[in-house]
N, C-alpha and C positions, 0 to 999 in steps of 0.2 A: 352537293359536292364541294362546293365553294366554301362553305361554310366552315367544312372538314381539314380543308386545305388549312384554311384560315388559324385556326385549332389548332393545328399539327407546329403552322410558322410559329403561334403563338408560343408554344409548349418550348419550340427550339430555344428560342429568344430565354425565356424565364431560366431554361437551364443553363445558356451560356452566360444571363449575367449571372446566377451564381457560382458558375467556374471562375469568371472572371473575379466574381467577388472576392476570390482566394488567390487570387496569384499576387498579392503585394510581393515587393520588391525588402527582404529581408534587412532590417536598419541595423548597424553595427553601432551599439551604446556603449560606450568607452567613458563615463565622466571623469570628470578630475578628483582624482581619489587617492591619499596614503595614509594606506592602512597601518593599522597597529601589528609590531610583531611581536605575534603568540609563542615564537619559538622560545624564546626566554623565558617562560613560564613552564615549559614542557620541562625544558634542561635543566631551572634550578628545583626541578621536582615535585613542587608544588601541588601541579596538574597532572593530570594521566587523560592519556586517549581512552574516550568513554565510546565515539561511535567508531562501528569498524567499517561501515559505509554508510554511503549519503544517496537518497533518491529525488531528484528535484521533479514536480509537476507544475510545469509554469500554464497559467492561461494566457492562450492563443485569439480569443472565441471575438464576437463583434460587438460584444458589450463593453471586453478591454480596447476599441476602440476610441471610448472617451474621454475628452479633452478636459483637465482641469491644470491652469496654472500653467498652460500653454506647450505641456505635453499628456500626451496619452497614457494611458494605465497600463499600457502593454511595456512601454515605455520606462516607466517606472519600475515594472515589473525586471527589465532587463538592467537597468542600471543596479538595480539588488542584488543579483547571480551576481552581475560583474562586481560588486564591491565585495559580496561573501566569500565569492572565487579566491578572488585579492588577500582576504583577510586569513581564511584557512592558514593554518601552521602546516610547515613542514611532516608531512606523517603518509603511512599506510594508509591510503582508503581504496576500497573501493565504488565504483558512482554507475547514476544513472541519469538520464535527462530525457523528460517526457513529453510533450505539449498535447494541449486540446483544442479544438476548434475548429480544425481543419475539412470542415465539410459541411454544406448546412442541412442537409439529411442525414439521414441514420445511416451508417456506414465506419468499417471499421476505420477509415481514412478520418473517420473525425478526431484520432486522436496515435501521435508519431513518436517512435522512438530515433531519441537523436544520439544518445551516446550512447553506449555499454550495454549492460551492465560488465566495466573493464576496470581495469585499474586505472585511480584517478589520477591525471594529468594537467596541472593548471593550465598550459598553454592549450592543449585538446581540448579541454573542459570547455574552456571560453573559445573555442575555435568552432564548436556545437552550438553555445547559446547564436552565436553572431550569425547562424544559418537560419533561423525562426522567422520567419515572416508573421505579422500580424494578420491572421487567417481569413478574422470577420466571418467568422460561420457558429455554431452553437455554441452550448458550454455544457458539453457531457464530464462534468468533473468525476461523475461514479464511472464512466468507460473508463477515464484515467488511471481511478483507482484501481480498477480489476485487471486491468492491463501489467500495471504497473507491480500489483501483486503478482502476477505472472512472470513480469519481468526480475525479481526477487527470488525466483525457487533456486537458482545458482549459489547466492550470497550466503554464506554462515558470519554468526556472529550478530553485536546489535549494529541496528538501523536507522539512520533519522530518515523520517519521510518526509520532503517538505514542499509545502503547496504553497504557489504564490499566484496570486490574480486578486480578481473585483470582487469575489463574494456575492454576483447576481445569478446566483444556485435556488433561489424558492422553488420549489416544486420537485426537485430536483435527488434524487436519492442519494447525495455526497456522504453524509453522517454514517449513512447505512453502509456503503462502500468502505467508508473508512472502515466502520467494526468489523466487519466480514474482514479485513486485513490483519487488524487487529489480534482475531480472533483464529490467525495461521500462525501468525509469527510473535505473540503472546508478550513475556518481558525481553524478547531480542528488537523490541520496534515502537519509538518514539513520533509521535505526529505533531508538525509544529507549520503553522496557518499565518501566512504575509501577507495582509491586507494592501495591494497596490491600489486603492480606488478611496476615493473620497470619503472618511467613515461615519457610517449613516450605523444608526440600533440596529436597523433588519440585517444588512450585511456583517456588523462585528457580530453577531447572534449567530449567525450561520456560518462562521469561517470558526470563533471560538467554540459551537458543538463538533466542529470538524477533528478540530484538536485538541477535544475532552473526550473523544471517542478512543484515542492514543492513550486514552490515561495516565502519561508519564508527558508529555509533549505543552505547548500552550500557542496562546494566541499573539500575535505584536502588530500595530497599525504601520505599515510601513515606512512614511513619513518621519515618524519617532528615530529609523535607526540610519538615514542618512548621514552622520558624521561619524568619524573614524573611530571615537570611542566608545559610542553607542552600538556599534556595529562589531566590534571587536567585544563587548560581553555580549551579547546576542552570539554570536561564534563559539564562544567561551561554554557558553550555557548551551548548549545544542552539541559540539561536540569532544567537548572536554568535560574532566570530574577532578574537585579535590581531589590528589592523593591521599587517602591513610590508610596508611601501613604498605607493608610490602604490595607489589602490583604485578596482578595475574591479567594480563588485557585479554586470553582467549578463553578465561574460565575453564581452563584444565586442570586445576588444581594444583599449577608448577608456576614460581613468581616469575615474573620476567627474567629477573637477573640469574635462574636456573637454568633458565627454558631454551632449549636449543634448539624447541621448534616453534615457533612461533605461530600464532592464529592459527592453531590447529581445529577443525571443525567442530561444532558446540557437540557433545556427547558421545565423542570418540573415547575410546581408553588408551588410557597414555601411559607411558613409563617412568620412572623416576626422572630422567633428562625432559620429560615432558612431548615426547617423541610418542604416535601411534605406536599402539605393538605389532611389534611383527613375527609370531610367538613359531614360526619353523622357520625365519632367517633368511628368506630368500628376496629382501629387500624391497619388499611390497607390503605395504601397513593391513592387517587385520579388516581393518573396516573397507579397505578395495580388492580384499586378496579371494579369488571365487576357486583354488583350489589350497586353502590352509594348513595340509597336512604334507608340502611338496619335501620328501627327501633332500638332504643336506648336499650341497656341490650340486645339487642341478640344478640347470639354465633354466629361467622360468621368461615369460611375456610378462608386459605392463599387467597382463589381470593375473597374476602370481601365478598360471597353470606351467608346467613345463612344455617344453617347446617342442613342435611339431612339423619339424620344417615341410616334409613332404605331403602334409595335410590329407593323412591316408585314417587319422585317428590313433593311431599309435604314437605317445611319446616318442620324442630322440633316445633318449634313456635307456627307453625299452623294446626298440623299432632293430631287428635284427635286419631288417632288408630296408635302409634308405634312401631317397630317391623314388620312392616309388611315384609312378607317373598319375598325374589328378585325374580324378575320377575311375582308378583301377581299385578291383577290390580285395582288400587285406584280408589275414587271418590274423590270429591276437599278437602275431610275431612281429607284423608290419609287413608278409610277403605277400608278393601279388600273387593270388591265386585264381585260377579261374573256378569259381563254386559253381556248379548245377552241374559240370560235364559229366555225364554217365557212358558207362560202356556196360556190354555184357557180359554178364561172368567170362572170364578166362579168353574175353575176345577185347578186340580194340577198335571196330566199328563205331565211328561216333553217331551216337541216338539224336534224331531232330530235336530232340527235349532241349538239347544243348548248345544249336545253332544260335539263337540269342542271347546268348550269355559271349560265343564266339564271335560273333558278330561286334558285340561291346570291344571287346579285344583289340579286333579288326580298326575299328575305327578311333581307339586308343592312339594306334600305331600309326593308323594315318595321320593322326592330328602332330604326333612329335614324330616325325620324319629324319629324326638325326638319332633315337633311339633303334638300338640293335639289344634283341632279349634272346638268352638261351631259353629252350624252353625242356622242363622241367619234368619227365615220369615217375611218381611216386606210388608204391603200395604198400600195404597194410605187411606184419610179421606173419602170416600165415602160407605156407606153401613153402618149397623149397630155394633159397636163394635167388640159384641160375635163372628157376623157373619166372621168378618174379621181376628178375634184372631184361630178359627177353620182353618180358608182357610192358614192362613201364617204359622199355626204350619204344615199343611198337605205337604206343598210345600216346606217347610223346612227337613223333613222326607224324601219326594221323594230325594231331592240331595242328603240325608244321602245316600239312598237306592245305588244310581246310583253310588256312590263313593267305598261303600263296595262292589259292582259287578264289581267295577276295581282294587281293591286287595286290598283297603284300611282298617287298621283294626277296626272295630267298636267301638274298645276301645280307638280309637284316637277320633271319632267323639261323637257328642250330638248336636240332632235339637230341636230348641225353635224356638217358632211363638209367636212374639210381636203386630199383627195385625198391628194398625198406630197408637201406644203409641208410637215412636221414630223415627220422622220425620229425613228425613236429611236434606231436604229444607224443603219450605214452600209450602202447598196445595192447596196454593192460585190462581193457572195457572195448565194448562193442561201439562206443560214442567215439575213444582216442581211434582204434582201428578205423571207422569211418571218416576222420579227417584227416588219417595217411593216406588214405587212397584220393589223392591230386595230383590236379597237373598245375607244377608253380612256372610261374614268368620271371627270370633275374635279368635284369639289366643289367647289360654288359657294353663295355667302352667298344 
């Protein structure tokens, strides 16, 4: 039993130092840095925005733990964001920020989304890195990867991906992770590899296949890009492109200086302004519109369907009786009808068949307590007028009855019998004659 105990303490201990191993105290890396400004490059034309968002995956893990030159490689690793941060020109991006390490078992906690994926914000941006703690737990940079792919299915357009840490990945399925990302987001995604660690063959070996796996992307030993203007064509090269010739940034097929819609989604169809289509005009583009044929002048919702306030299934458009109360049930007209009631020929005894459907009714009425409904006797064109106007005020009555013996109060209700003055179809078929013979509910003030 001792022995067990002993075991058990033991077990606690190992898991709290590795809890503890993870709670560093997040360092705020600020160096002394001024950057080049890319803006003037953009504006004398030069240059065109090549990325249209940026994904950083910084390592967290406990190998960026060490020390050379009297700081750490996590370390390093931060003062890079913060200088790239810095150096970025003024533009549209959108960003992500991911770290790894955060756990030293398998768990999805070993790897944390810090930003976005949102629209990029210098002061945000670096208000995310400065939250990172140096984790000291593994270094799943393939978790990163697939993560971070995942974090990705939002963004159109291209993508730099950029990984920065030590590069002690042997064994480690990062290449692999890369291609499988690779191989989603094809020529929309560039991978480009920041060696913060002291550079050794094995390491530059394995951070350079990381970013030949990108095949448009490359490798840089991090060290190399600490001064202003090293750092600033590193920026250059990752998210800028010579201009030549006119410049389409969304690959719409419409130059900028056309395009009135700007970073419109990669394989949308666009219009000569370079605007989605939106081929019935109801101000919903084609590519989100899930009803595209909606009649001109009608109100539609964000997904292009027209509008259904009473949520009975009936268009507004098309909805002869509005308002109708949720969960009552309509005919194609949008009236509340009660379907199932039966009576027997030429009588108005209501059939048990039909208490559940009255019942639904009943409990309709209870739930909106400030609705008052007339209620409604309809028959088919067969028989003699009088004869019909009698039989559908009677059976009109009966519902009233049934409804005030389930608690409803009489003062809500009034039954009228229309005989077949107010067809809902036509009497022309045994199918229309069958759905004149109702009793409707109208909602009344």
């Amino acid at each position: 039993m001792g022995k067990k105990i002993f075991s058990l303490c033991g077990a606690i201990l190992i898991i709290a130092g590795l809890i503890s191993c993870n709670a560093h105290t997040p360092e705020v890396i600020h160096p002394q840095f001024e950057p080049v400004n890319l803006n003037a490059k953009l504006k004398a034309g030069d240059y065109r925005q090549k990325a249209i968002n940026f994904v950083v995956i910084l390592d967290a893990s406990r190998s960026a733990g060490d020390v050379e030159g009297g700081r750490t490689d996590f370390q390093r690793s931060k003062e890079f964001i913060y200088r790239m941060n810095r150096t970025i020109p003024d533009m549209t991006l959108n960003a992500a920020l991911r770290s790894f390490g955060h756990w030293p078992i398998s768990s999805s906690k070993q790897t944390i989304l810090h930003f976005g994926p949102e629209m990029w914000s210098r002061s945000d941006f670096q208000a995310a890195v400065d939250t990172i703690p140096w984790a000291a737990g593994g270094s799943p940079v393939d978790r990163a990867f697939s993560y971070s792919d995942r974090d990705m299915t939002s963004l159109s357009g291209h993508t730099a991906v950029i990984l920065v840490g030590d590069g002690e990945y042997k064994g480690i399925f990062s290449a692999g992770a890369a291609k499988l990302m690779k191989a989603r987001y094809g020529n929309n995604l560039c991978i480009y590899t920041v060696l913060a660690s002291r550079e050794t063959p094995d390491k530059m070996a394995i951070m350079k296949e990381i970013a030949e796996a990108g095949e448009c992307g490359f490798y840089q030993y991090g060290m190399n890009l600490e001064s202003s203007q090293a750092m600033a064509d590193w920026v250059t090269a990752v998210f800028l492109q010579k201009a030549k010739g006119p410049v389409d940034s969304d690959g719409d097929g419409v130059i900028d200086i056309l395009d009135q819609c700007s970073f419109t989604p990669k394989d949308v169809v666009v219009d000569s302004s370079g605007c989605p289509l939106d081929s019935d005009g109801d101000g919903v583009p084609n590519y989100l519109d899930r009803c595209p044929d909606t009649q001109k002048s009608v109100r539609v919702g964000y997904k292009g369907c027209p509008l259904d306030s009473d949520g009975d299934g009936v268009y507004d458009y098309l909805d002869q009786c509005p308002n109708t109360p949720m969960d009552a049930s309509a005919d194609i007209r949008g009236c509340w009808v009660i379907k199932g009631v039966n009576f027997d020929t030429a009588k108005w005894n209501i059939k048990s068949a039909s208490y559940r459907q009255l019942n639904g009714v009943a409990e309709i009425l209870t739930k909106n307590p400030d609705i008052k409904v007339e209620i409604q006797g309809h028959t088919d064109n067969r028989g003699a007028a009088k004869y019909n106007l009698m039989l559908s005020d009677k059976r009109a009555n009966a519902v009233m009855e049934y409804l005030v013996q389930h608690g409803i109060s009489p003062d809500r209700l009034t039954a009228v019998g229309y005989g077949f003055k107010i067809p809902a179809v036509s009497n022309a078929t045994p199918e229309g004659r069958a759905q004149n013979r109702r009793v409707e509910l109208k909602p009344i003030k």
